[in-house]
C-alpha positions, 0 to 999 in steps of 0.5 A: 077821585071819590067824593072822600077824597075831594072833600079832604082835599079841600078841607086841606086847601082851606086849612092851608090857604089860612096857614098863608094868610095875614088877615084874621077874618080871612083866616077864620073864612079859610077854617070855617070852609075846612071844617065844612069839607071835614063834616062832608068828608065825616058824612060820606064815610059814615055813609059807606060804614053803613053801605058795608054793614048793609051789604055784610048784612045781607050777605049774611042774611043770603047764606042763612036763606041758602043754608035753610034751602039746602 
């Protein structure tokens, strides 16, 4: 299981643990949590669009220095 994917599995447990419950303050706790799991979930994939960029980058970078050796 990647991180991605825990993250939006707990922002979907909170959400839904405050969908069931009565209590106003229990409900706010529950929404709180879920919007904490969705800024990590934000976090990682905008840490892996980086690692793409990165490694296309230096792919790039790689083929020129090739192309320059040829």
């Amino acid at each position: 299981m990647s991180m991605l994917q825990f993250y939006t599995e707990r922002s979907a447990d909170c959400r839904r643990d405050a969908d069931s419950t009565t209590l106003d303050n229990v409900r706010q706790r529950y929404l709180s949590a879920a919007l904490a799991w969705d800024n990590m979930a934000d976090r990682v994939r905008l840490t892996e669009a980086y690692r793409a960029d990165g490694v296309a980058r230096k792919a790039a970078e790689q083929s020129s220095v090739n192309e320059l050796a040829l």
